[in-house]
N, C-alpha and C positions, 0 to 999 in steps of 0.2 A: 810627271804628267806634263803635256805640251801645254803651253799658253796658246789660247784661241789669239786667233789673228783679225786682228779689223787694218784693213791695209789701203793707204793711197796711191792710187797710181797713177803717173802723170805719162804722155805718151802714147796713148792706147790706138791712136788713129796711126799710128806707123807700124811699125813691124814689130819691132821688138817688146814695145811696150802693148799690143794685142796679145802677142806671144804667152808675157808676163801675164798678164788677167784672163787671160784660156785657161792656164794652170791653178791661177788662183781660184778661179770659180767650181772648177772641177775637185779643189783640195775641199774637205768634210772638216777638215780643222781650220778654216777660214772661212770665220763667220759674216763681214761683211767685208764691201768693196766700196770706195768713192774715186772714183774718175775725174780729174777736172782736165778739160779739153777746151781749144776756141772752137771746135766744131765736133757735133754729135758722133758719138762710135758707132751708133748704130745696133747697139745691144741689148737684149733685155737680159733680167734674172732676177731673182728673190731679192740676191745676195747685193745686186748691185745698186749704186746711185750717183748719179752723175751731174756733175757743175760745169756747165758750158761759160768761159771767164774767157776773155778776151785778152787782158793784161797780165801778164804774168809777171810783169816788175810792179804790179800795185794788188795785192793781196786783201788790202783793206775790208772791201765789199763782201768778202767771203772768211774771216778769219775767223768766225764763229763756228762755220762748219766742217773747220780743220781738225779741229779738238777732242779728243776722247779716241785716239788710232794707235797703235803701236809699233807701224810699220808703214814705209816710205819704199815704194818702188819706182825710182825717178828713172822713166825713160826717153826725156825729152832730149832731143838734142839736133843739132844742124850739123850738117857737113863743111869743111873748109874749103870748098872745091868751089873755084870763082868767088869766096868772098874775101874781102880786106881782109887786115888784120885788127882792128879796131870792132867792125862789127863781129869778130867770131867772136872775140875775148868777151865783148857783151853779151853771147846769147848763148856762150858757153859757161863761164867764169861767173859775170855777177848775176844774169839770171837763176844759176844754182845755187850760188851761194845764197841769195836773197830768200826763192825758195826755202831751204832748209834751214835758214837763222830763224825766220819766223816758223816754221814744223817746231824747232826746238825751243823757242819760246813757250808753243801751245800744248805742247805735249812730252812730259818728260821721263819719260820710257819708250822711248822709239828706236826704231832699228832703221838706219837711211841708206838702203843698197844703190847706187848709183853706177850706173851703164857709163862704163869710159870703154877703152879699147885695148887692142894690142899695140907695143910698141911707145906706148904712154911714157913721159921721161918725166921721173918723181923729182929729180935732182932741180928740175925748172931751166938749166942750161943745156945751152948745145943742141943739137936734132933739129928738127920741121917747129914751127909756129905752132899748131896744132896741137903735139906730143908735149909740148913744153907746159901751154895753157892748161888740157886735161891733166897735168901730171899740179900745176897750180890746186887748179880745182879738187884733186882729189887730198890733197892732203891740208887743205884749210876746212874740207869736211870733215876731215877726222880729228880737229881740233875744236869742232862744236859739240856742247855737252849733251848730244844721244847717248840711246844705254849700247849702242852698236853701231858703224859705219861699216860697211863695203866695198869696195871698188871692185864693179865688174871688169875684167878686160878679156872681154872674146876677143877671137880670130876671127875664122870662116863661121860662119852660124846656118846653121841649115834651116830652112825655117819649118814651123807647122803643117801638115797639108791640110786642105781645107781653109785657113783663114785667108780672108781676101785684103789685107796689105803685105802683101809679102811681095818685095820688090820684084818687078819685073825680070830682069838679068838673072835673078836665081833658077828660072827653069832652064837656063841655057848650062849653067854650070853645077846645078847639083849632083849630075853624075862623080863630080871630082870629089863630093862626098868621103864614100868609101875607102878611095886611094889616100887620101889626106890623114883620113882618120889612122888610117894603118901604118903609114909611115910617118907623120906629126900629130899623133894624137891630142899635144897638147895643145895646138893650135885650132881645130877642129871641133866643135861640140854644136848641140842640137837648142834650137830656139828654147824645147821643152826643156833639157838639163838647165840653161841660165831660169828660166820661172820656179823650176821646184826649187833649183841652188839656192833662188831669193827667199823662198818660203821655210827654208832648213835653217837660213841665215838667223830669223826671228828665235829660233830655240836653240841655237848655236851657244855653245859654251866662250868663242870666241868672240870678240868687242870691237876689235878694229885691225883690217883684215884687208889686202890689197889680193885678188883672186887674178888671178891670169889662167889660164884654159884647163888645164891639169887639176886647179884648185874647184872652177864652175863645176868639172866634172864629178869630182870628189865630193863634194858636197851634195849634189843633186843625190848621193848612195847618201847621204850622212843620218837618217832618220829614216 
């Protein structure tokens, strides 16, 4: 029997984390939803409820309402592109981690899927700034006591049609879609596949799980 899902989702005003709470809303075994955002999504629904929080390194004010969830779909994140390296590691690195130390204080049967990338270096040496930080980030989350961690890392992501943050530049290149999928498929997968993948994650027999494209995909079939 599935465990009902009561799930957090951070992100929601970008792309991917809209993506992630489409799916969720539309899954019948996911009972409720909390959004926390600096700025409204713009959504209504039964299932939903949303904390508009400004700070996201000071939790304090809200840590009441974090409580009683069993599921973390963290889709926050910034790009490296024009920033230092002092500020990504902060809004990459300890903004999640801070996040998720306190999830796993308030809640101890959680499943914490977190959006990294392709190309992500787990080892922390060598490669881009970037690759190194996420590859930090993702394995100091997997040493915090959830009943589950994640690590997403898409490729190309096609997004939803219909939602309105989906980056501008994708209507110029979605045609390469198809081509991509058929000769790298495991680089390739659909906004929808990473949201139900997060949502399989939660009933997963697996616990701690670095997903790279082939894996998103597989999962999204796994239930």
């Amino acid at each position: 029997m599935l465990k009902k899902i009561k799930a957090i989702i951070t992100g929601a005003t970008g792309m991917v984390g809209e993506g992630v709470l489409h799916e969720a809303l539309l899954d019948s075994n996911v009972e409720s939803v909390l959004v926390i955002n600096r700025k409204a999504c713009g959504i209504s629904h039964p299932k939903l409820k949303e904390i508009i929080h400004a700070d996201f390194f000071d939790l304090n004010a809200i840590e009441q309402q974090l409580q009683g969830y069993n599921a973390c779909f963290f889709c926050l994140g910034t790009t490296s592109v024009g920033v230092d390296e002092e500020t990504y590691y902060k809004m990459t690195y300890t903004l999640t981690l801070y996040f998720a130390t306190t999830l796993s204080r308030l809640n101890n049967d959680l499943c914490f899927c977190y959006v990294s990338g392709a190309g992500t270096n787990s080892s922390e040496k060598g490669g881009s700034n970037w690759s190194r930080v996420k590859g930090k980030t993702e394995n100091d989350l997997m040493k915090l006591p959830f009943s589950k961690v994640f690590a997403f890392r898409p490729g190309f992501i096609k997004p939803t049609e219909g939602l309105k943050n989906t980056l501008s530049f994708y209507k110029y290149i979605n045609w390469l879609f198809p081509i991509g999928r058929a000769i790298a498929p495991a680089m390739f997968c659909t906004l929808s596949e990473i949201g139900i993948a997060m949502l399989n994650c939660v009933n997963s027999s697996e616990n701690r799980k670095v997903l790279e494209g082939k894996d998103i995909i597989a999962f999204a079939k796994l239930l």
